[in-house]
C-alpha positions in Angstrom: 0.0 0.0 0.0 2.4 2.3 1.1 4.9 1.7 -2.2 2.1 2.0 -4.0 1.7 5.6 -2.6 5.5 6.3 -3.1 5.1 5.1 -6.7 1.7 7.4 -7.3 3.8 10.8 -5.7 1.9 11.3 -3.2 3.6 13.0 -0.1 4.4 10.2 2.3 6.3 10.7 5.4 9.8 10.0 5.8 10.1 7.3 8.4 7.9 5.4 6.7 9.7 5.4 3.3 12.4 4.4 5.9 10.7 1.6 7.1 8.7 0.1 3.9 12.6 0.5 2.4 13.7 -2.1 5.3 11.0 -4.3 4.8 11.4 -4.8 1.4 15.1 -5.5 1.9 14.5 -8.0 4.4 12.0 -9.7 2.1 14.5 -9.6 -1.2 17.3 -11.2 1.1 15.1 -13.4 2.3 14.3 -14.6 -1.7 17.8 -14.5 -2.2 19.0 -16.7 0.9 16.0 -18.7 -0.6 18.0 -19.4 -3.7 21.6 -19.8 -2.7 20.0 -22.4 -0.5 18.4 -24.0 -3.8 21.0 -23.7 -5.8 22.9 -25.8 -2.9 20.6 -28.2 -2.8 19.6 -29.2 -6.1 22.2 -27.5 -8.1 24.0 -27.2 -10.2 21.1 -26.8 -12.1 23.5 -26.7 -16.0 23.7 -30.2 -17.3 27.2 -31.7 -18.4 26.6 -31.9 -21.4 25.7 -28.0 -22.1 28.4 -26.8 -20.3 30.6 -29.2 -22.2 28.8 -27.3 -25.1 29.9 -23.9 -23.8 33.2 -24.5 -23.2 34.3 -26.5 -26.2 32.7 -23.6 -28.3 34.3 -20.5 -26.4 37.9 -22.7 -26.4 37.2 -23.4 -30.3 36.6 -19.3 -30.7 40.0 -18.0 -28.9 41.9 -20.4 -31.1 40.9 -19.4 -34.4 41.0 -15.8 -32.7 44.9 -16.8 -31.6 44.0 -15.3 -28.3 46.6 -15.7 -25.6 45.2 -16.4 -22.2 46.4 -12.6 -20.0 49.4 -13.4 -17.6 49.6 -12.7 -13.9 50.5 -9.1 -13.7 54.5 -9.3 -13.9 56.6 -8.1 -10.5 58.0 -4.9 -13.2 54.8 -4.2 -15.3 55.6 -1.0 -17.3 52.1 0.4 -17.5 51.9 -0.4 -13.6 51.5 2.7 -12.0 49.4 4.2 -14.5 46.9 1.8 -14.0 47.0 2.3 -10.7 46.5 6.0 -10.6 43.8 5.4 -13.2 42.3 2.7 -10.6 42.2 5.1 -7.7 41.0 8.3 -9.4 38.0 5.8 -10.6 37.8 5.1 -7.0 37.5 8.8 -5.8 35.3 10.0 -8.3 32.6 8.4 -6.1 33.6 10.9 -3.1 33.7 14.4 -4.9 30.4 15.2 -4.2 29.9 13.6 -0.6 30.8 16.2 2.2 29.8 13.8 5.0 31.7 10.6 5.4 31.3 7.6 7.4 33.9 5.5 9.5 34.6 3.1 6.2 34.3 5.6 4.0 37.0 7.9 5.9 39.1 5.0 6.1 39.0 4.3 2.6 39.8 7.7 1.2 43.0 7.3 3.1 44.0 4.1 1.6 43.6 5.8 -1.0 45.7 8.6 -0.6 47.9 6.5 0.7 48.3 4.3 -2.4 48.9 7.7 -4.6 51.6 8.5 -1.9 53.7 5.6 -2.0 52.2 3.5 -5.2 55.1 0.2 -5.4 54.0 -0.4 -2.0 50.5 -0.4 -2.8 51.5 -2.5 -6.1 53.2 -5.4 -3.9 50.4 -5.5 -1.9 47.8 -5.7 -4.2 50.1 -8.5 -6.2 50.5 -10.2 -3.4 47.0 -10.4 -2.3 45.7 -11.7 -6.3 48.3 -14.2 -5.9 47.4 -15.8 -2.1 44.5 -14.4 -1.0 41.2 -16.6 -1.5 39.2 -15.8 1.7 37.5 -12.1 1.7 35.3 -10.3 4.6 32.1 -10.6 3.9 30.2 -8.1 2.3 27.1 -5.5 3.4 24.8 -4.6 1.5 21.9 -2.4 1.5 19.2 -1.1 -1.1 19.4 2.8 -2.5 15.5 3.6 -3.2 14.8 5.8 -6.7 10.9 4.9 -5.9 10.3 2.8 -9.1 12.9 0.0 -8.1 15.1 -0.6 -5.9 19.3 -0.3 -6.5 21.4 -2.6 -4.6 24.8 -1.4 -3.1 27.3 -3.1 -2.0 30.0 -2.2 0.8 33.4 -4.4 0.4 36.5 -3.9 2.6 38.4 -0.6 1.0 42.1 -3.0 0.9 40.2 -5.0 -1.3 38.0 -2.7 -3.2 41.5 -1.4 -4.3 42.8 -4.5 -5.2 39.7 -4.8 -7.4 40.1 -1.8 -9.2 43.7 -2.2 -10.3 42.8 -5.9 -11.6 39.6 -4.3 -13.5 41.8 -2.0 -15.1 44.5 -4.5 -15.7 41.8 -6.7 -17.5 40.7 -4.5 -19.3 43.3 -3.0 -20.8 45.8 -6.3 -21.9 42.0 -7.5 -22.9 42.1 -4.7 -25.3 45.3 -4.9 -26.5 44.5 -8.7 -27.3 41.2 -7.5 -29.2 39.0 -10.5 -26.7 36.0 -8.6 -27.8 35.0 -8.4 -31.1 33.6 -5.4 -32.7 29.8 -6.1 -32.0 30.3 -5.8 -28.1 29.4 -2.4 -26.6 29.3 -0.1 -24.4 33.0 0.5 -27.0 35.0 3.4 -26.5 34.7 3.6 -30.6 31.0 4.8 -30.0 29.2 7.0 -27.5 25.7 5.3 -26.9 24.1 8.1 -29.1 26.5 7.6 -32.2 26.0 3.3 -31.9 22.2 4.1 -32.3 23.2 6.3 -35.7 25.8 3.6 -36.8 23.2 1.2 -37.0 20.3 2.4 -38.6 23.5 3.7 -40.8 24.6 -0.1 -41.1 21.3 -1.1 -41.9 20.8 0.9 -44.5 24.3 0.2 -46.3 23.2 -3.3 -46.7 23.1 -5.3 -49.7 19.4 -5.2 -50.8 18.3 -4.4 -48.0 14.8 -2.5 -48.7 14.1 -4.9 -51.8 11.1 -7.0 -51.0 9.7 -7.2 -54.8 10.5 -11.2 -54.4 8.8 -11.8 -51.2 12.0 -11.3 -48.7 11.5 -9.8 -45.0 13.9 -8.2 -43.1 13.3 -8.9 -39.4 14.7 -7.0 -36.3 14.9 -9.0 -32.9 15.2 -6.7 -29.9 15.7 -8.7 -26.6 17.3 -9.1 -23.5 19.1 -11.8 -21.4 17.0 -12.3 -18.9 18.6 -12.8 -15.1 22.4 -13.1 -16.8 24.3 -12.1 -13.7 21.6 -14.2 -11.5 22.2 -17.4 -13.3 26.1 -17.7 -13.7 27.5 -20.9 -12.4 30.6 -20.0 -10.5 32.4 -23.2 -11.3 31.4 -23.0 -15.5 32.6 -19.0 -14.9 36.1 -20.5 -13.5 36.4 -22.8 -16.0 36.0 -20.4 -18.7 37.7 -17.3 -16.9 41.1 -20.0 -17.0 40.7 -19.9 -20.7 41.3 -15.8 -20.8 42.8 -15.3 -17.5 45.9 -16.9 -15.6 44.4 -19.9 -13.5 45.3 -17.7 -10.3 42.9 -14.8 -11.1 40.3 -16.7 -12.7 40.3 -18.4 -8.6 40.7 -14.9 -7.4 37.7 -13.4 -9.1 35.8 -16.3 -8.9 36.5 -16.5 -4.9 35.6 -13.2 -4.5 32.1 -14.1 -5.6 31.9 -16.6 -3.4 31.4 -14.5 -0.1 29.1 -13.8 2.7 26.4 -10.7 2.3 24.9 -9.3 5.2 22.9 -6.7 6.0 21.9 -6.2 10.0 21.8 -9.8 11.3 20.7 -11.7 8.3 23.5 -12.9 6.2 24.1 -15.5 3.5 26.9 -17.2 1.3 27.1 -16.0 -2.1 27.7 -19.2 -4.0 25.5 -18.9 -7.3 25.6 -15.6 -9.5 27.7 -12.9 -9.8 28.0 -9.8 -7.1 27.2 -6.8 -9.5 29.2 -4.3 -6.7 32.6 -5.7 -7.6 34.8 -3.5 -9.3 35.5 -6.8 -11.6 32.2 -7.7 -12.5 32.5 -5.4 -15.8 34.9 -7.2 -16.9 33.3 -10.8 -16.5 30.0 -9.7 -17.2 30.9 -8.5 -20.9 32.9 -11.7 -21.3 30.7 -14.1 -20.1 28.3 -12.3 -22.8 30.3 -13.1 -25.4 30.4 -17.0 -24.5 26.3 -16.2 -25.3 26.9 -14.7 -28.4 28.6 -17.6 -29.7 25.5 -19.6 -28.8 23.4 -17.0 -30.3 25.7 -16.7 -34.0 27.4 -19.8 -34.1 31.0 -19.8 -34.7 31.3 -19.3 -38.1 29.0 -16.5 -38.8 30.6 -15.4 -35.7 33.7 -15.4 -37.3 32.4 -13.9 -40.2 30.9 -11.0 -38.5 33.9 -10.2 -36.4 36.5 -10.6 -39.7 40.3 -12.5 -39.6 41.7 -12.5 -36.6 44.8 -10.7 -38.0 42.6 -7.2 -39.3 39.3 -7.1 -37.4 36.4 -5.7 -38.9 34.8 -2.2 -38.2 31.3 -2.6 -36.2 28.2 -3.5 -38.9 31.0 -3.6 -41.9 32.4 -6.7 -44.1 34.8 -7.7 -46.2 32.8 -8.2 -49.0 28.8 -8.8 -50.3 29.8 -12.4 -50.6 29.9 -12.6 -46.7 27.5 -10.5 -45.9 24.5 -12.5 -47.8 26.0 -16.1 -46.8 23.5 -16.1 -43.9 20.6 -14.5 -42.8 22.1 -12.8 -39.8 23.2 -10.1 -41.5 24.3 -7.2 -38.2 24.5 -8.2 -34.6 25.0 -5.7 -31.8 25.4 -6.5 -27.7 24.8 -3.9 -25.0 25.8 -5.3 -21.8 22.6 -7.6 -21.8 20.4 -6.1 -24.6 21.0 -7.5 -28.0 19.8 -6.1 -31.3 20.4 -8.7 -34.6 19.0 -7.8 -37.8 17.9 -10.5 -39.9 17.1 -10.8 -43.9 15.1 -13.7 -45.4 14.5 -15.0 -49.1 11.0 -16.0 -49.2 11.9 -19.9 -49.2 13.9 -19.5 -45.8 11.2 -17.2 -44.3 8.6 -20.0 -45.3 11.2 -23.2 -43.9 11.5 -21.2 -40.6 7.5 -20.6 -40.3 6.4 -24.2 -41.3 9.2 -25.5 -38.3 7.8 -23.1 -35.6 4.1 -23.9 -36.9 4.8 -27.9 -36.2 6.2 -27.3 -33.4 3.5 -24.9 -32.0 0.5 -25.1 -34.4 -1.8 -22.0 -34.7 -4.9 -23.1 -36.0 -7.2 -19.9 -34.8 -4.4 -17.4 -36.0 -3.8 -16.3 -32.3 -1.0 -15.7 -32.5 -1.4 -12.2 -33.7 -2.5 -12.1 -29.7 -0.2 -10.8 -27.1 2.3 -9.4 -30.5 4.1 -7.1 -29.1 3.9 -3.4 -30.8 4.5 -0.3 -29.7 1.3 1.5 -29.0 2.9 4.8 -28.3 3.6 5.2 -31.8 0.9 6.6 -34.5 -1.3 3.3 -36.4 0.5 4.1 -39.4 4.1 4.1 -38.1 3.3 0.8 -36.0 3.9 -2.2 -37.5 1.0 -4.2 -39.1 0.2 -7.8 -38.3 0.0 -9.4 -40.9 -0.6 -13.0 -40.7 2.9 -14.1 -42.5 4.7 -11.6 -40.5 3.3 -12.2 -37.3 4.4 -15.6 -37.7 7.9 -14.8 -39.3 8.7 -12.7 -36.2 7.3 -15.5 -33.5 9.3 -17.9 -35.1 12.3 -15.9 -35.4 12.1 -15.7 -32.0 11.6 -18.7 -30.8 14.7 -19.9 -32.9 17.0 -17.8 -31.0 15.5 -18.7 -27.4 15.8 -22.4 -28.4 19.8 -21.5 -28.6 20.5 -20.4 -25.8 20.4 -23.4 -22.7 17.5 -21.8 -19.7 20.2 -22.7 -17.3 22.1 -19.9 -18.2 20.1 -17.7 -19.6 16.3 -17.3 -21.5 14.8 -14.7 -23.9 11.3 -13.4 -22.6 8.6 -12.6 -24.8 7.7 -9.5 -22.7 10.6 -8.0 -23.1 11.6 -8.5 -26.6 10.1 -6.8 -29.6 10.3 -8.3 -33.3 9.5 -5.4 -36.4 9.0 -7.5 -39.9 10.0 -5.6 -42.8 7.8 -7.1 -45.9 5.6 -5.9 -48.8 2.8 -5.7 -46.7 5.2 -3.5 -43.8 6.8 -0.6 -44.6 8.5 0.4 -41.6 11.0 -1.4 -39.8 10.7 -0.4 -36.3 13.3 -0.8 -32.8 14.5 0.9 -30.2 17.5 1.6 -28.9 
């Protein structure tokens, strides 16, 4: 009742903000203790056989990308210190605006300060710690409330926290000097979020064809999301596949440090199934452990294909050559942390084979399936897109082939979320949003 009030704007008293803001944290760590405990239980809930799958196919991918696995951080790293200071400014950006600070907060300001003062102590120490720690203090966490949902944030020791953000930057930047993500994984610095949205109606437009639908072909866009990614990853899979990237040392480092006790006031719980969004890391492996779902999504080879020879990578939504470009019907593929945008083109014969093999599998004599269809009502009747009985199905089946790829153990595609525009003779707009 009272959340519903918050949510409507009406004026509601402090305290009990205060109190319905307790409540509801007590009742999502409750769900969550809930789950660990599951997860413990019955778990792991990924079969051998996918995960088999998984890893086979990311190992397959770094070879033919020649990717060699990032080393320890050596004793005399030449870019050491500047990733340090980049580390700690990252660090203390969070205190420029806050005037008052509490006890952990003070403290960790001076560690700070402390590490720009005398940084090869700081390095040492933080080296030191990667290489032999593997027990961390546990973790408090509490919920920021912006009154449509709740923002969890999490409070880790300030030693570590610094530890963390050297390694982040670390990753990240002998990642990019390897080139482990291919060009369709964003947020990039080669885009700001407003140019990636121009690049690819930009890239959609350059392609081959693309508006010719004289011969019956569609053009579909499939915008979706991975539902509960950071939720569902298995720690042991992540370690396993963090060892084919990482040095086995940090893969157990980062993986450990997942594997930790939350508490907030006196209820607590281990952390031992999904990833802790608050670490300073979790960039890093969340944008990683996307691209092992990509492969599932593309498939290696138009994987491949999309991302260009290992030796001269291709620019985002650009190919070698037409011949490439039309070999498949995946023609662009983009990844923002979890929301994915593909854009697909179909010759009538492969539109019809992909309709009739969603139709046996879920048969539609009434024609409901035009029910439920997402479209945007926002937008003006004419600019919406129409639902037709061919595209309605084209875009359901479209659909349901890329859920079907991806194992629910990991991950799923929801209907709700996702929104599929068909471009056809009978559409004339093709619709998505970014």
């Amino acid at each position: 009742y009272n959340r519903e009030r918050i949510r409507r704007g009406a004026t509601v008293d402090k305290t009990v903000c205060r109190k319905n803001l307790g409540r509801l944290t007590r009742l999502i760590l409750k769900a969550e203790k809930e789950r660990q405990h599951n997860y413990l239980k019955d778990g792991p809930y990924i079969t051998p056989e996918e995960a088999v799958v998984i890893y086979t196919t990311t190992a397959h991918w770094l070879e033919s990308r020649k990717f060699s696995p990032i080393p320890f951080p050596p004793l005399w790293y030449k870019h050491d210190t500047k990733l340090l200071v980049l580390a700690l400014e990252r660090l203390k950006e969070s205190y420029s605006v806050a005037v008052r600070l509490n006890q952990s907060q003070r403290e960790e300001l001076g560690l700070i300060e402390q590490a720009y003062d005398n940084p090869h102590e700081a390095l040492s120490r933080i080296k030191r710690h990667l290489s032999s720690q593997r027990v961390f203090k546990e973790v408090g966490i509490e919920f920021m409330d912006l009154y449509s949902h709740l923002l969890p944030v999490y409070e880790i020791e300030p030693l570590e926290k610094i530890t963390d953000a050297y390694l982040d930057q670390y990753l990240w930047y002998e990642g990019d000097r390897r080139q482990l993500f291919p060009n369709w994984v964003k947020p990039a610095d080669s885009e700001p979020p407003p140019l990636l949205v121009y690049k690819w109606c930009q890239g959609i437009n350059n392609l081959q064809a693309i508006w010719d639908a004289s011969d019956g072909q569609c053009v579909v866009v499939l915008q979706t999301k991975f539902e509960k990614l950071l939720e569902k990853i298995d720690l042991i899979l992540l370690k396993r596949l963090l060892c084919l990237v990482l040095e086995p040392s940090l893969a157990e480092y980062i993986t450990g440090k997942n594997n930790v006790v939350l508490s907030y006031k006196d209820m607590s719980h281990t952390n031992s199934y999904g990833l802790i969004p608050g670490l300073q890391v979790a960039s890093f492996v969340v944008q990683y452990y996307g691209l092992v779902l990509d492969l599932l999504l593309l498939g290696l080879t138009r994987a491949t294909e999309i991302a260009g020879p290992s030796r001269m990578p291709n620019e985002f939504i650009t190919y070698a050559d037409t011949r490439v470009e039309t070999r498949h019907p995946i023609r662009l593929y983009s990844r923002y942390i979890d929301r994915v945008h593909m854009l697909f083109r179909f010759s009538r014969e492969e539109a019809r084979d992909l309709i009739q093999r969603y139709l046996i599998e879920h048969p539609d004599p009434n024609n409901e399936n035009m029910v439920g269809y997402n479209n945007n009502k926002c937008w003006p009747r004419d600019a919406r897109m129409r639902l037709m009985k061919h595209d309605v199905n084209l875009g359901r089946s479209v659909f349901w082939d890329m859920k079907n790829r991806l194992p629910p153990s990991i991950t799923t595609l929801e209907w709700e979320n996702s929104f599929v525009s068909v471009y056809s003779k009978d559409n004339p707009n093709l619709l998505f949003s970014m």
